[in-house]
VEXVEXPA-244268 format. One record per residue: residue in three letters; chain; x, y, z of N, C-alpha, C in turn. Coordinates in steps of 0.1 Angstrom, whole numbers. Each point is the difference from the previous one (the first is absolute). Layout:
REM residues N
<r code="ALA" unit="A" n_X="X" n_Y="Y" n_Z="Z" ca_X="X" ca_Y="Y" ca_Z="Z" c_X="X" c_Y="Y" c_Z="Z"/>
...
***
This chain:
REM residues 84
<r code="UNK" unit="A" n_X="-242" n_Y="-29" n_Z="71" ca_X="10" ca_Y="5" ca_Z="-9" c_X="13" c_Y="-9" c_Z="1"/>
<r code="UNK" unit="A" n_X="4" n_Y="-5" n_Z="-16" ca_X="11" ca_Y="-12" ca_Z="8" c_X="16" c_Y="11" c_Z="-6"/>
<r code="UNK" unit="A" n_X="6" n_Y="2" n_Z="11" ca_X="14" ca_Y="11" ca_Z="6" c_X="6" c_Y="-9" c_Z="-5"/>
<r code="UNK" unit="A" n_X="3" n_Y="-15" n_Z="-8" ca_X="9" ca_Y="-10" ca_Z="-5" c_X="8" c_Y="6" c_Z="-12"/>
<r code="UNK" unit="A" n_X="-9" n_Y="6" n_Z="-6" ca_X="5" ca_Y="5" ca_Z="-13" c_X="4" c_Y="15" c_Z="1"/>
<r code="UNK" unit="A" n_X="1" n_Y="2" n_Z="9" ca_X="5" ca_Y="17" ca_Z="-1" c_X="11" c_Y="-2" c_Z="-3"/>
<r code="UNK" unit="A" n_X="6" n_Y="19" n_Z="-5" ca_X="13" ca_Y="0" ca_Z="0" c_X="3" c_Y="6" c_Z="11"/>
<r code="UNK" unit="A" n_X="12" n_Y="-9" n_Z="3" ca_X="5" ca_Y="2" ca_Z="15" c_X="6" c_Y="14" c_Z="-2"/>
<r code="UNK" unit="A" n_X="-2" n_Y="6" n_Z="14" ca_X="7" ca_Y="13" ca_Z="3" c_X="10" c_Y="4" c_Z="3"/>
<r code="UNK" unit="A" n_X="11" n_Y="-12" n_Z="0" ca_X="18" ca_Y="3" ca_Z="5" c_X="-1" c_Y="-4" c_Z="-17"/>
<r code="UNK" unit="A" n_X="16" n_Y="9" n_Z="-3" ca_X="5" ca_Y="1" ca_Z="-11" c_X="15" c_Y="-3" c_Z="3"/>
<r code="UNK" unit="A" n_X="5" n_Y="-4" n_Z="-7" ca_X="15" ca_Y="-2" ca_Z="10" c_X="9" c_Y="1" c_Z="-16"/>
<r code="UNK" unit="A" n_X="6" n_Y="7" n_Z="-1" ca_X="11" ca_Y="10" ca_Z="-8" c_X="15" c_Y="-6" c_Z="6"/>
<r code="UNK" unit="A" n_X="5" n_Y="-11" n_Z="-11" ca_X="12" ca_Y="-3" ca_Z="3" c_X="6" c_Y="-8" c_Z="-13"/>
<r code="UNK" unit="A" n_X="11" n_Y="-9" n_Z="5" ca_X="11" ca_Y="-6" ca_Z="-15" c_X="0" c_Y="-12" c_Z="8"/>
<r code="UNK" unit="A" n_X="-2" n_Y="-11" n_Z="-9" ca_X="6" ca_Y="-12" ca_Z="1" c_X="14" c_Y="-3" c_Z="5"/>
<r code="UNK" unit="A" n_X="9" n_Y="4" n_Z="3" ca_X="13" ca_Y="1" ca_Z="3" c_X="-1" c_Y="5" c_Z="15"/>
<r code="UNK" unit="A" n_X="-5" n_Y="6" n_Z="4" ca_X="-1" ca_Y="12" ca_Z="12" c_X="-4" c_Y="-10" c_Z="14"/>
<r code="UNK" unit="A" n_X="12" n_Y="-4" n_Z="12" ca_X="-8" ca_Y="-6" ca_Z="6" c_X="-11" c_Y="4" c_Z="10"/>
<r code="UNK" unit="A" n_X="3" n_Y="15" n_Z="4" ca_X="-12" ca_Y="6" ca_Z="7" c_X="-14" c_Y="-2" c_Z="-7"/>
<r code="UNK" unit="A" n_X="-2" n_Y="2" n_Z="-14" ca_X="-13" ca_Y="-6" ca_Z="-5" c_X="-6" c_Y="-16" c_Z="1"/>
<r code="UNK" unit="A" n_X="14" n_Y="-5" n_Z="2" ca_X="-4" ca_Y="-14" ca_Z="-2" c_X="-4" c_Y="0" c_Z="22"/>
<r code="UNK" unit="A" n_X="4" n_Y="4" n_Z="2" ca_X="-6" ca_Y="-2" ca_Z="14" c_X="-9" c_Y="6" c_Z="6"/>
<r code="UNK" unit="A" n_X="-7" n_Y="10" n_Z="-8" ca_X="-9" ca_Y="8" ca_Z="0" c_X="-12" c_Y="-13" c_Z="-4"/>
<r code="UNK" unit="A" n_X="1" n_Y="-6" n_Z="-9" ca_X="-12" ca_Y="-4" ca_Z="-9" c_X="0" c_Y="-14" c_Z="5"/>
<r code="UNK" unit="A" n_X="11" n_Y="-7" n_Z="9" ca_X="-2" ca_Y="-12" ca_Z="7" c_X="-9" c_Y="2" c_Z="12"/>
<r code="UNK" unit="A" n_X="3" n_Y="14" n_Z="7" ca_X="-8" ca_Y="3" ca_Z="10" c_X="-16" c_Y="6" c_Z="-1"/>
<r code="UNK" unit="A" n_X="3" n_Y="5" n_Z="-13" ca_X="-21" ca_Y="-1" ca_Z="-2" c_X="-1" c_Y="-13" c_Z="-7"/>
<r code="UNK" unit="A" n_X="7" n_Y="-10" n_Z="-4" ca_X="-8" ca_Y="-11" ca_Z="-2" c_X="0" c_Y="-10" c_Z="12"/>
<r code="UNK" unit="A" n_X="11" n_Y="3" n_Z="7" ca_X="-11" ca_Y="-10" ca_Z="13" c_X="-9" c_Y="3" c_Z="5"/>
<r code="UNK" unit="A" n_X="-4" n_Y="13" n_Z="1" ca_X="-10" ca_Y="5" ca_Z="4" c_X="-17" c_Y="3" c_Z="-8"/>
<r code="UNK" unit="A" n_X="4" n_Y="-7" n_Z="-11" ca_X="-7" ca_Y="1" ca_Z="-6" c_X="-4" c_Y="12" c_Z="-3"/>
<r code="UNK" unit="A" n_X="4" n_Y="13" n_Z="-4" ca_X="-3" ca_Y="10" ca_Z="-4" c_X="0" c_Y="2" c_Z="-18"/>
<r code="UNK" unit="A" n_X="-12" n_Y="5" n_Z="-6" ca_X="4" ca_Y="-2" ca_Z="-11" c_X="7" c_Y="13" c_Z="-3"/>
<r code="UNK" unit="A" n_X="7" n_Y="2" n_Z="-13" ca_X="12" ca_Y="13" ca_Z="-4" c_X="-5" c_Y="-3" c_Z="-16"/>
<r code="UNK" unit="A" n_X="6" n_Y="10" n_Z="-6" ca_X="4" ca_Y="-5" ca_Z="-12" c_X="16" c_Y="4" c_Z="-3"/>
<r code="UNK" unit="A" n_X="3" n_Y="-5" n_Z="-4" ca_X="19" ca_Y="-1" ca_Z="-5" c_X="4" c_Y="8" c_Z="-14"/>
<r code="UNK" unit="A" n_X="5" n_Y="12" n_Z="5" ca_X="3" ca_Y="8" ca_Z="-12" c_X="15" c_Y="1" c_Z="-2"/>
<r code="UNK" unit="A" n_X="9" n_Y="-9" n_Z="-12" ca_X="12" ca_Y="-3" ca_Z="2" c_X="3" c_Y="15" c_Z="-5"/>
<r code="UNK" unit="A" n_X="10" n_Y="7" n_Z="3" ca_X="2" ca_Y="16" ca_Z="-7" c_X="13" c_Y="-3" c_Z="-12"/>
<r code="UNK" unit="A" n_X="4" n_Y="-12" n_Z="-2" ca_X="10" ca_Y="-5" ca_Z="-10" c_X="-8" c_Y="0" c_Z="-7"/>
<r code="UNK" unit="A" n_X="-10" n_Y="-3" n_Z="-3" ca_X="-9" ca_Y="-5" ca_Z="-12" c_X="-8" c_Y="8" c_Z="0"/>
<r code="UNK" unit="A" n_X="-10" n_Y="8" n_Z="8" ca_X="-13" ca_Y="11" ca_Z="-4" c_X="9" c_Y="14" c_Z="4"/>
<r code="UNK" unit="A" n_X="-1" n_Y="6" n_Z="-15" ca_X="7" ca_Y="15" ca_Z="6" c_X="-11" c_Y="13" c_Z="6"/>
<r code="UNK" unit="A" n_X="-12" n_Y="-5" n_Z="-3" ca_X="-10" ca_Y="6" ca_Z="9" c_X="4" c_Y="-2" c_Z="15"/>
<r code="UNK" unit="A" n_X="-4" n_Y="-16" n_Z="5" ca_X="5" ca_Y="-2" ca_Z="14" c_X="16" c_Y="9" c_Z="5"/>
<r code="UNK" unit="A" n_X="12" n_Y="-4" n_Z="-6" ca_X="12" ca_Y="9" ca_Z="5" c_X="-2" c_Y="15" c_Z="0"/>
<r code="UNK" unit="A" n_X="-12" n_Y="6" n_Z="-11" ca_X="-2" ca_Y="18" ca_Z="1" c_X="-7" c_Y="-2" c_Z="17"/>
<r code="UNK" unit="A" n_X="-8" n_Y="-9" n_Z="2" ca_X="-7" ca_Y="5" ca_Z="11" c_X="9" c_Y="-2" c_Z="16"/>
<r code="UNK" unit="A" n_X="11" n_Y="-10" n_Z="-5" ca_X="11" ca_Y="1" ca_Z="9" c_X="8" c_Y="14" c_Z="5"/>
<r code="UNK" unit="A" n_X="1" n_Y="3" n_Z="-16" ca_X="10" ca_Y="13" ca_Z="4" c_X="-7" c_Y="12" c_Z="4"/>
<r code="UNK" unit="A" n_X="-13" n_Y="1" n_Z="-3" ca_X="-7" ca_Y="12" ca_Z="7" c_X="-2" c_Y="4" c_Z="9"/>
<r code="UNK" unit="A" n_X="-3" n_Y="-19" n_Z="12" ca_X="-3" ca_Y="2" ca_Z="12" c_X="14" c_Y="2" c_Z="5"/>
<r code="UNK" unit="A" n_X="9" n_Y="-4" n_Z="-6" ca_X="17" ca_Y="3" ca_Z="11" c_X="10" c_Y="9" c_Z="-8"/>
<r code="UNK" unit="A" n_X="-7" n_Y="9" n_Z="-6" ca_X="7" ca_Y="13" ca_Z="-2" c_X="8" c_Y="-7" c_Z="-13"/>
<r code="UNK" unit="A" n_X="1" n_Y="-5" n_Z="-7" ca_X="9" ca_Y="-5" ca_Z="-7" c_X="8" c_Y="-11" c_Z="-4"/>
<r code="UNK" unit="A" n_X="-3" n_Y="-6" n_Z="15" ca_X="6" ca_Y="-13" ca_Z="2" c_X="-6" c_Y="-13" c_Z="-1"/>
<r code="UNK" unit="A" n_X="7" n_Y="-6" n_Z="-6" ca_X="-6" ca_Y="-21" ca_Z="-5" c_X="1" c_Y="-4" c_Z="19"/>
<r code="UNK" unit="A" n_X="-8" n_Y="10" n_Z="8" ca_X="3" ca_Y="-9" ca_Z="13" c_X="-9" c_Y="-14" c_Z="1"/>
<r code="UNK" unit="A" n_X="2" n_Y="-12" n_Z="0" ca_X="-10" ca_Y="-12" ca_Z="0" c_X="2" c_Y="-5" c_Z="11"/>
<r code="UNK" unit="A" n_X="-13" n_Y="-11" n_Z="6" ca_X="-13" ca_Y="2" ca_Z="-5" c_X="-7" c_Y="15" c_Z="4"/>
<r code="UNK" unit="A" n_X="-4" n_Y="1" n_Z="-5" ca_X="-7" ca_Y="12" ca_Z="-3" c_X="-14" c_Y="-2" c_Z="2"/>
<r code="UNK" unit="A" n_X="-8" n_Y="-4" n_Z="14" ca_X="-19" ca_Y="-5" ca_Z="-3" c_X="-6" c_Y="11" c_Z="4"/>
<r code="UNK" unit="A" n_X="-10" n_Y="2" n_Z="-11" ca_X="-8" ca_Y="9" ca_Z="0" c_X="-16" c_Y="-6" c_Z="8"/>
<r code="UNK" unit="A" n_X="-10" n_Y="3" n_Z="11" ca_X="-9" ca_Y="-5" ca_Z="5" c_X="-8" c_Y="8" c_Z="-5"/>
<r code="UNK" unit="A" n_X="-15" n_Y="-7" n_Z="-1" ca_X="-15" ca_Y="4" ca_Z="-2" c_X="2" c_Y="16" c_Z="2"/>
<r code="UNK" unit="A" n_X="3" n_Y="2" n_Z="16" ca_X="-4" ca_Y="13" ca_Z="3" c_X="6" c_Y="8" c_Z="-7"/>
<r code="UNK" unit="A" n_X="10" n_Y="-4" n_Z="-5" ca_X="6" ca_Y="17" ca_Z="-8" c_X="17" c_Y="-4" c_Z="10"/>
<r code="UNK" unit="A" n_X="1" n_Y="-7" n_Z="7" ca_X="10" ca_Y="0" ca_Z="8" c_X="16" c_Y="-4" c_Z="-5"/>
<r code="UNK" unit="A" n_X="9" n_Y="-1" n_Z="3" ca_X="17" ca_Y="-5" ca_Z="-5" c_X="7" c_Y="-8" c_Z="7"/>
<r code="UNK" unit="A" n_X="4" n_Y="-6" n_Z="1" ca_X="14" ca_Y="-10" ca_Z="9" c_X="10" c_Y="3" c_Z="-9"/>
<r code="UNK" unit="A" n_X="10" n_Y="3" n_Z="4" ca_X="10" ca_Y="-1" ca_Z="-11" c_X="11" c_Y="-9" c_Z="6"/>
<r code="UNK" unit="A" n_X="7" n_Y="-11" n_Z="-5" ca_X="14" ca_Y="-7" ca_Z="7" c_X="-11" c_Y="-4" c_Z="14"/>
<r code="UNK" unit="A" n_X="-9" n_Y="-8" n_Z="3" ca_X="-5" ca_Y="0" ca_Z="20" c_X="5" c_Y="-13" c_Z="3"/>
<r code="UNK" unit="A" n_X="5" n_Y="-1" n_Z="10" ca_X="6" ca_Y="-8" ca_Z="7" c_X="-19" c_Y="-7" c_Z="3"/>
<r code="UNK" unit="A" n_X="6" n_Y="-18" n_Z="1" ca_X="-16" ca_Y="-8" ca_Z="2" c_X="-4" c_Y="6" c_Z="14"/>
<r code="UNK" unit="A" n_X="4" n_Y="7" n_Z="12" ca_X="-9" ca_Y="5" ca_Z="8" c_X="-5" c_Y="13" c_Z="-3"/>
<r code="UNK" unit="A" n_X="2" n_Y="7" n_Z="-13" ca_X="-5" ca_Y="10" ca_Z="2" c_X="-9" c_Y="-4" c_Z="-11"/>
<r code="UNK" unit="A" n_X="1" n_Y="-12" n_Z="-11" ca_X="-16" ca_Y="1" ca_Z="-9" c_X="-2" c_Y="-7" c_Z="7"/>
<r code="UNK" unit="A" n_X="2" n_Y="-12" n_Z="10" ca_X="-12" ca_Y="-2" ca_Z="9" c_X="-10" c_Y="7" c_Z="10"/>
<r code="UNK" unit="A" n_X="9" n_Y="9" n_Z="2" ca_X="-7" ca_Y="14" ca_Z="8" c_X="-12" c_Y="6" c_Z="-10"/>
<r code="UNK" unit="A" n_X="3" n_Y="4" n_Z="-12" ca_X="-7" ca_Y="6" ca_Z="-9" c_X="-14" c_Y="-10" c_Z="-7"/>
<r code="UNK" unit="A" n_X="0" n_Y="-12" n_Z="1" ca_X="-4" ca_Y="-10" ca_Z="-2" c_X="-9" c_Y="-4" c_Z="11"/>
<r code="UNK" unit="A" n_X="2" n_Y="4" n_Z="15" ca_X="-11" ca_Y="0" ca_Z="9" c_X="3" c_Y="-14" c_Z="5"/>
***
């Protein structure tokens, strides 16, 4: 079974402007992790699913994992932690 074409299981919920997203998504691309990039300026689906998981709040990035799991705002050692 070729795993190339899956959809990857990190979701990463953030804004082009935001630098914690932008350093969020430098550190799964060196690592080669695939994500997919949900800007919440532009998909108002993606920003509803922002505000549900933090009570209300545009807190970004915002990654949602396979398991059902959340990072909200993580400092690179704790999604490296979460990332194994």
């Amino acid at each position: 079974m070729n795993h190339m074409n899956s959809i990857p299981e990190i979701t990463v919920y953030g804004a082009d402007w935001c630098p914690d997203c932008r350093r969020a998504k430098c550190l799964l691309d060196e690592r080669q992790v695939p994500y997919r990039w949900v800007d919440i300026e532009t998909d108002r689906a993606g920003e509803k699913v922002v505000l549900e998981a933090n009570r209300g709040n545009r807190s970004i990035p915002t990654i949602v994992f396979g398991d059902g799991s959340i990072l909200v705002e993580p400092s690179n050692p704790e999604l490296l932690a979460k990332l194994g």
